[in-house]
N, C-alpha and C positions, 0 to 999 in steps of 0.2 A: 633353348629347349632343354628340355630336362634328360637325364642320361644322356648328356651331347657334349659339347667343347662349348657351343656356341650358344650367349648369353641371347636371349628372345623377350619380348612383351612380358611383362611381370603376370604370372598365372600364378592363379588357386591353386590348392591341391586339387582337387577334383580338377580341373582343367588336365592338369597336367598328367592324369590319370589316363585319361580319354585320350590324350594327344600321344601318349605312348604307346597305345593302344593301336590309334589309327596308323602311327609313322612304322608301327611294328609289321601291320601289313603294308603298307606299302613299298617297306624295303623287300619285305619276302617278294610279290607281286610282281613289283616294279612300275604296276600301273595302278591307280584309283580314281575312279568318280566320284563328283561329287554325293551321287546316291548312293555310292558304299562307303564312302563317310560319315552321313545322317544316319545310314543302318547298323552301323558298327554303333553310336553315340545312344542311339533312341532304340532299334532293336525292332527297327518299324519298316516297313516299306512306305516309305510315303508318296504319297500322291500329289501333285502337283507343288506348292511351296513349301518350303520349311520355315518360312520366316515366321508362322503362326504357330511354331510347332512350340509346348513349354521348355525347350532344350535350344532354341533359337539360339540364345546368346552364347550359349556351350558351341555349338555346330561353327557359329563363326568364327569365335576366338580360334578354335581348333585349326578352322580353315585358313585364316592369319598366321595361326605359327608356322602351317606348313608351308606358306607363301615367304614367311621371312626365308626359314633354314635353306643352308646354302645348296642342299643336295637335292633339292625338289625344284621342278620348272611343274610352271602349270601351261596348258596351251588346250588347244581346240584339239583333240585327235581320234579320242574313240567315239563313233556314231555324232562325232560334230561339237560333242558337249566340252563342259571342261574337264579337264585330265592331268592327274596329278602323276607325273615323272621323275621316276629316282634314277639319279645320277648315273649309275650303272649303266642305263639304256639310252644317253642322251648321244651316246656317239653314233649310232643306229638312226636317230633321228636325223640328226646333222647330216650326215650322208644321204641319208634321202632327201633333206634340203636342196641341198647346195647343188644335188644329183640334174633335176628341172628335167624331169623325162615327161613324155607325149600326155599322159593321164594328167602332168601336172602344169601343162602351158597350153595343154589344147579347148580351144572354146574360152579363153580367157576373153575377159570384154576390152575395150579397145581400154576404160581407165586404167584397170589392172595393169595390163601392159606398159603403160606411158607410168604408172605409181611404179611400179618392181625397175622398170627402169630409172628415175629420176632412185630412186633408192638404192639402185648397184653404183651409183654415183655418190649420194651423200651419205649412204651407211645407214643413216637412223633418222626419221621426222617422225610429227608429233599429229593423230590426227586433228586435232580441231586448230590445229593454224596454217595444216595444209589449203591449199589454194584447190579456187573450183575446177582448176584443168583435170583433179580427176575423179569430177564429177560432184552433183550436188551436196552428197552425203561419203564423204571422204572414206569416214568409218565403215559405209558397209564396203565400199572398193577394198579397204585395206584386210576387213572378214575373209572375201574371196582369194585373197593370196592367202589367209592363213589355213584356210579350210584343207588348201590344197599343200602347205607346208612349204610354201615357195620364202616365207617368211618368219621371223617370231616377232611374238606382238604380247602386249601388256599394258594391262589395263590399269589408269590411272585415275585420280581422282586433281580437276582443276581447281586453279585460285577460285574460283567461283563455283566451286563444287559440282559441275557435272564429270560424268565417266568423257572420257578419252582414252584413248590407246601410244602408245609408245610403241613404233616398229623400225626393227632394224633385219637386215641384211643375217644370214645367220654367221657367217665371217665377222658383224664387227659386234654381235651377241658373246661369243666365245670371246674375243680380245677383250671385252669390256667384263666380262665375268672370270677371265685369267683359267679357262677351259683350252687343254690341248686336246683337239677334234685333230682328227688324223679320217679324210676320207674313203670307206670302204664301198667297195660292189655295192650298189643301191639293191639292187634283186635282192643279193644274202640280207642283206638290213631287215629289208619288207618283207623276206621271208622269216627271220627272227623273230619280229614283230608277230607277227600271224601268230606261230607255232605260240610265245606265247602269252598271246591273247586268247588264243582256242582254250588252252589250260585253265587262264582266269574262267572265263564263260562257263567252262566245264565244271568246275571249282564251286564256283559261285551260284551256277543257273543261270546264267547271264547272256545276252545275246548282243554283245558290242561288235560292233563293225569297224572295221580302218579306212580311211579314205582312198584309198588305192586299190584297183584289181585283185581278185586275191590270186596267188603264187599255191597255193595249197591244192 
């Protein structure tokens, strides 16, 4: 990435322009959708897809470089979608992880359970070679742990080209990314979280939700 240490996908200047642009706010923020990254790029609110949009191939790149650089996780977190996380706030996360409070194991379906299990065991599986013990469609079981942040998960692309997921344990996500996560108070986390997200929303107009009770 460009004004970085770390060498990324070979981009344009105008790529790079825009990508500065976006990773600018997102370290300010700490948090980004993927709709305030099309609107930061296009200047647009868009409606429904971007992939029709004439900036389509801008908005991805963009969205790849942020995917490679080391300081950004992407995951399920505001209002469900995908959410782009700067480094700063990842220990916030993790601790609500690892934390497994009542909001985030109650009503879980019996797959979820027997998956989050057999995974505090092997650390990290892959969905499409999991096995049908949990359940016909692996990937949405492994959705529901992530929804609730019981898990991190990332989405891949197979030898045979369809989407899958990669999920691990958030213990051996940190070990495998060389992250010292030090567990704090889950509440102060998710109340951090909140205060701010409230700011973005305020910020921005925005009406993002977090997956947990709010503390506010």
């Amino acid at each position: 990435m460009a004004d970085s240490t770390v060498t990324f996908r070979k981009m344009t200047v105008s790529y790079r322009e825009q990508f500065n642009k976006v990773f600018a706010q997102l370290k300010g923020d700490g948090l980004l959708l993927t709709s305030d990254l099309t609107y930061l790029i296009t200047k647009e609110r868009i409606r429904g897809s971007w992939w029709s949009h004439k900036l389509a191939h801008t908005i991805f790149s963009v969205a790849e470089m942020l995917d490679d650089h080391p300081e950004v996780m992407i995951m399920k977190l505001v209002s469900g979608k995908v959410t782009f996380v700067y480094r700063d706030l990842w220990n916030h996360i993790y601790s609500i992880g690892v934390a497994r409070e009542e909001w985030q194991t109650k009503k879980l379906s019996i797959n979820a359970r027997q998956m989050l299990e057999r995974l505090d065991s092997a650390g990290r599986m892959q969905t499409n070679t999991a096995s049908e013990e949990f359940g016909a469609k692996p990937g949405e079981t492994a959705r529901e742990l992530e929804l609730r942040l019981l898990i991190h998960a990332e989405q891949i692309h197979t030898e045979s080209g369809k989407h899958a997921k990669v999920i691990e344990t958030w213990e051996a996500w940190t070990k495998r990314i060389g992250f010292r996560a030090r567990a704090t108070d889950p509440f102060a986390a998710r109340h951090f979280l909140e205060q701010r997200l409230a700011a973005i929303n305020k910020k921005h107009d925005g009406h993002g939700q977090l997956p947990w009770p709010s503390t506010l």
